[in-house]
C-alpha positions as a printed Julia matrix, in Angstrom:
285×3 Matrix{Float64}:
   4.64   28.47  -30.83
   8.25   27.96  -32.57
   9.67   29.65  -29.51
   7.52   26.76  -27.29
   8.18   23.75  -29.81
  10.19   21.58  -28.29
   8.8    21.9   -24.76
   5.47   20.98  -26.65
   7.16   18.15  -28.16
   8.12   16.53  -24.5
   4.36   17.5   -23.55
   3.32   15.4   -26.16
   5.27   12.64  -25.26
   4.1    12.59  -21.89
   0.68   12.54  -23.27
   1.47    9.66  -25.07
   2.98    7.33  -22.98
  -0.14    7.78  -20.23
  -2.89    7.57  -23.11
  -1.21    4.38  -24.1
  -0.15    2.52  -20.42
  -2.72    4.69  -18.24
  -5.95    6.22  -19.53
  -6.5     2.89  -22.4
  -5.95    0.69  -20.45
  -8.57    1.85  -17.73
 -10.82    2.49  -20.67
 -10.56   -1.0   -21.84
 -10.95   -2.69  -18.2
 -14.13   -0.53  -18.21
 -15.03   -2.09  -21.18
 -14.05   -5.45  -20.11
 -15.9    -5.57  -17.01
 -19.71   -5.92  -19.27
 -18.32   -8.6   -21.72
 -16.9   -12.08  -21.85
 -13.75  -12.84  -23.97
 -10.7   -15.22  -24.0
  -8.82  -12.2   -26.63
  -9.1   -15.42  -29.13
 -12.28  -14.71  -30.49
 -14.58  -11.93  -30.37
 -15.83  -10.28  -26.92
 -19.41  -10.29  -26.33
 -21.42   -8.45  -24.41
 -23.21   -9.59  -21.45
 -24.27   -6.71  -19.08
 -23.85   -7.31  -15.93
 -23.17  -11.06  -15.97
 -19.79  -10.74  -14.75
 -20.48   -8.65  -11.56
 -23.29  -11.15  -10.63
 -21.19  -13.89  -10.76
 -18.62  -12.85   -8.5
 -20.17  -11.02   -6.04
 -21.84  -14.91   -5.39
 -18.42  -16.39   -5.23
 -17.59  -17.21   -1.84
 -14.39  -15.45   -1.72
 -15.94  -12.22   -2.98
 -16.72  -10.68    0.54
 -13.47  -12.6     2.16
 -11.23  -10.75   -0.61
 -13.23   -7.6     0.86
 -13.06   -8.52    4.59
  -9.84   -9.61    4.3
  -8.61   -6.27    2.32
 -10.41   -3.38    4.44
  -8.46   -5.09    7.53
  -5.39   -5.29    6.23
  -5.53   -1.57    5.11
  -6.84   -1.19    8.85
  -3.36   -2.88    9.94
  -1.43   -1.8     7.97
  -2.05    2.08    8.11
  -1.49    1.19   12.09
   1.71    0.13   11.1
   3.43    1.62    8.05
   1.69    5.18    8.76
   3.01    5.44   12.33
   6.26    3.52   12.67
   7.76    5.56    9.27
   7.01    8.71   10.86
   8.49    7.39   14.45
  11.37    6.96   12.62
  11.82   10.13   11.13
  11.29   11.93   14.2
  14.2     9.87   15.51
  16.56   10.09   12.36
  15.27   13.84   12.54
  16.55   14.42   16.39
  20.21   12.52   15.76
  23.59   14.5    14.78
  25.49   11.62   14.3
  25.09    8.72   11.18
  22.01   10.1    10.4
  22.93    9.05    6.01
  24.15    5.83    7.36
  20.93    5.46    9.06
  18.56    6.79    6.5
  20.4     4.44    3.92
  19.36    1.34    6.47
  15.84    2.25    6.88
  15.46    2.3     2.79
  17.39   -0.34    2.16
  14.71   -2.72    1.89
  12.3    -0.68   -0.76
  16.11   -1.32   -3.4
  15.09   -5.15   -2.8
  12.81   -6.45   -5.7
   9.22   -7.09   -3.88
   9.77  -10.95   -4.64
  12.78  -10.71   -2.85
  11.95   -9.13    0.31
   8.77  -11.52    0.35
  10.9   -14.57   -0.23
  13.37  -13.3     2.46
  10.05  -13.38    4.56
   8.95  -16.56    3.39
  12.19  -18.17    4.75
  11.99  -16.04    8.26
   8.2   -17.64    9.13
   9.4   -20.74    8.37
   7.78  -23.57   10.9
  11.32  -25.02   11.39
  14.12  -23.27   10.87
  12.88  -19.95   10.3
  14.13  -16.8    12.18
  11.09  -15.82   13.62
  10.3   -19.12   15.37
  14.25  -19.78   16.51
  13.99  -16.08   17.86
  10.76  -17.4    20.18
  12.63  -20.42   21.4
  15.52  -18.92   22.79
  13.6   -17.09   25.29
  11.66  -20.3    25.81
   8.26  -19.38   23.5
   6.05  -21.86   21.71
   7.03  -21.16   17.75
   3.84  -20.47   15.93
   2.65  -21.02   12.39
   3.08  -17.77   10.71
   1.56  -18.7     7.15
  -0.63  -21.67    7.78
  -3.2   -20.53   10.6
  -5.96  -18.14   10.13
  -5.17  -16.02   13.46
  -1.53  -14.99   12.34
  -0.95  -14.92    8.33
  -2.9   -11.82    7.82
  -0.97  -10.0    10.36
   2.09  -11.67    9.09
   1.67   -9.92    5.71
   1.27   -6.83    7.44
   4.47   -7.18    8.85
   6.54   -7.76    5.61
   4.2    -4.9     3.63
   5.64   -2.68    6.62
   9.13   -3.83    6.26
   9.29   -3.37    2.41
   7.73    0.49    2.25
   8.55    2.22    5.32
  11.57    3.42    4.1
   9.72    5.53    1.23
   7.59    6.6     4.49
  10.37    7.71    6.37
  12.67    9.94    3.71
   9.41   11.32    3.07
   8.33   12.4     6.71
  12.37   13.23    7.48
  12.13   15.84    4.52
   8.81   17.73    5.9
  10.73   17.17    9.04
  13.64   19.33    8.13
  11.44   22.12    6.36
   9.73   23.01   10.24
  11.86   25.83   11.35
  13.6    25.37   13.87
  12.62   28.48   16.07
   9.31   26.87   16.83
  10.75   24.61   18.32
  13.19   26.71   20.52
   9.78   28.64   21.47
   7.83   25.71   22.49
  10.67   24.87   24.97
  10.83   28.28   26.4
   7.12   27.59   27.33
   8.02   24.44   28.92
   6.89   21.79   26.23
   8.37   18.55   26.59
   9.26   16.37   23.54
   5.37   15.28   22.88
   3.45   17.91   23.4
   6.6    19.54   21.37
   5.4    17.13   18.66
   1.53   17.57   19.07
   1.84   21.04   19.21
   4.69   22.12   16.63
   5.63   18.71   14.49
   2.31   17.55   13.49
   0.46   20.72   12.31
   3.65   22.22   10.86
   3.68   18.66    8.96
   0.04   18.2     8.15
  -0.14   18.54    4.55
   2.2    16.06    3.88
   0.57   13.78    6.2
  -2.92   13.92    4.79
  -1.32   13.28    1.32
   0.61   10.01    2.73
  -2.5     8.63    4.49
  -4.66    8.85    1.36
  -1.63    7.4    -1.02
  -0.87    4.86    1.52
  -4.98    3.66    1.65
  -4.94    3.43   -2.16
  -1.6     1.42   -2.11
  -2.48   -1.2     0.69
  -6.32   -1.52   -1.06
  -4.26   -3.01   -3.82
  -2.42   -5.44   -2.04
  -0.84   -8.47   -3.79
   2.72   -9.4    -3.99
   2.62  -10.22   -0.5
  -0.47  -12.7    -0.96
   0.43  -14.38   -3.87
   3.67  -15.25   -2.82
   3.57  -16.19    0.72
   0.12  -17.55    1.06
  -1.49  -17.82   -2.22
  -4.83  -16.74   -0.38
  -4.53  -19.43    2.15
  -5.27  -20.6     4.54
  -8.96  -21.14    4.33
  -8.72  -17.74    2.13
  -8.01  -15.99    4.85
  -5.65  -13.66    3.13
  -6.86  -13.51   -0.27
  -7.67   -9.71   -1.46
  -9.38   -8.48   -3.52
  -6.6    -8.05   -6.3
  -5.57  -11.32   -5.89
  -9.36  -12.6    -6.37
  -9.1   -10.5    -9.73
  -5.74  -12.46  -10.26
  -7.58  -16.01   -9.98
 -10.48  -14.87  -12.09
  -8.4   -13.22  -15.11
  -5.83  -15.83  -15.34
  -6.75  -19.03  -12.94
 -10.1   -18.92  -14.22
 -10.13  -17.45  -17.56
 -12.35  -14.82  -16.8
 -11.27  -11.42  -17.77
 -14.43  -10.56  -17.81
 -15.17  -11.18  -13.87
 -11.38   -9.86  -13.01
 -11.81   -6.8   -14.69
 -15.33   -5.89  -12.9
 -13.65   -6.7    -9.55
 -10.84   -4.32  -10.48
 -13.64   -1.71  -11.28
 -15.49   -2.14   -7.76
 -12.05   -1.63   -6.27
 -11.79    1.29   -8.86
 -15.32    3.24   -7.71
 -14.33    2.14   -3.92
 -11.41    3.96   -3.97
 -12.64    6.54   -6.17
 -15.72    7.17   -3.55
 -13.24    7.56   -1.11
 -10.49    9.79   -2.35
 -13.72   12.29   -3.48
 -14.92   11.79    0.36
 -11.04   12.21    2.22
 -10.55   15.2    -0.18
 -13.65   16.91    0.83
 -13.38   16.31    4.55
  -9.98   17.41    4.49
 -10.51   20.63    2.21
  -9.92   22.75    5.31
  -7.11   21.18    6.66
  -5.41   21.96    3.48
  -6.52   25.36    3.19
């Protein structure tokens, strides 16, 4: 014990610092989510008055429509373009750290930044995006304000802002497959995909499985990008389900209803980590 005391003494701060910003917090939430209180007076207790009321709010299966298909999107997007890239930053000789600094670049931006920067690109008027379709003679189209394109255009700055974590991350199990494999696989005739099908991806599988199930938990939280660009708009057509917790905690002043829409997200995601780690038992094996 004397001979372990001071690496029990770091332990203990560890302990600490989640009991107080991690496990309390989710304790209280819990707690939250069966009373009403304004943290002026005292809470009471009223079942399960809050999860009544907004699951008949309106925006209650929007936030949920409008979150499962942005996941959908943007696993499309940030799960295969970050690992496109790191197959080609993998595959170069030549400014491959000038390159990998690029492609992380934007996750050293503050997230209000890189939105803002966004904000300004889908700009009606003078915005990049739009000047970009007018010089090859295209109609520019409201990014932000219709229905059809500000979901998608969320998905596009989310994408921009993480896929360099994506990318260092894929490039590193990249590195690890030995190299061999690779020079057997050509012996045999494979050409670069079925080099990746065959050698890459299984030789890279772990760390894949892990990324998809982080990156579903991430996007399922999505806000930033929301509250910033769109504030739910239009026509709620990209408010999520954090965001709805957003209006109800501190819009509303319902802490209450915000905190038992943060634990439906909570037992959602919960259901379905417990579900991707069982399915997936064997693969990681």
């Amino acid at each position: 014990m004397r001979r372990n005391l001071s690496a029990y003494g770091f332990l203990c701060g560890a302990l600490i610092c989640f009991a107080l910003f991690s496990w309390y917090p989710i304790v209280r939430q819990a707690m939250l989510g069966f009373q009403e209180t304004n943290f002026v007076g005292e809470s009471t207790w009223v079942g399960l008055d809050n999860f009544e009321r907004v699951t008949s709010d309106p925006a209650f299966g929007a936030a949920w429509t409008n979150t499962i298909v942005f996941t959908v999107l943007a696993l499309a997007c940030g799960y295969v373009i970050p690992f496109v890239t790191a197959l080609v930053l993998n595959e170069l000789r030549h400014a491959r750290a000038y390159l990998r600094f690029v492609v992380y670049l934007p996750v050293m931006l503050p997230p209000a930044v890189a939105v803002l920067l966004f904000k300004w690109f889908y700009d009606p008027g003078p915005g990049l995006f739009n000047q970009l379709l007018r010089l090859v003679h295209l109609p520019g189209l409201s990014w932000l304000d219709s229905t059809s394109t500000a979901l998608v255009s969320l998905v596009i700055v989310a994408t921009w802002m993480n896929m360099g974590s994506g990318t260092l991350i894929y490039l590193a199990a990249l590195q690890s497959v030995r190299g061999e494999l690779y020079e057997a696989a050509e012996l045999d005739g494979a050409g670069l995909l079925r080099r990746i099908w065959h050698v890459t991806i299984p030789q890279t599988r772990l760390i894949l499985l892990v990324m998809l199930l982080l990156q579903v938990v991430a996007t399922m939280q999505v806000f930033v990008e929301p509250y910033l660009l769109t504030g739910g708009g239009p026509e709620d057509a990209t408010v999520s389900v954090v965001y709805l917790m957003y209006q109800y905690a501190f819009n509303f002043n319902s802490y209450g209803g915000g905190s038992a829409l943060g634990l439906m997200l909570m037992v959602v995601l919960m259901v379905f980590s417990a579900a991707y780690l069982r399915v997936t038992r064997d693969e990681r094996a």
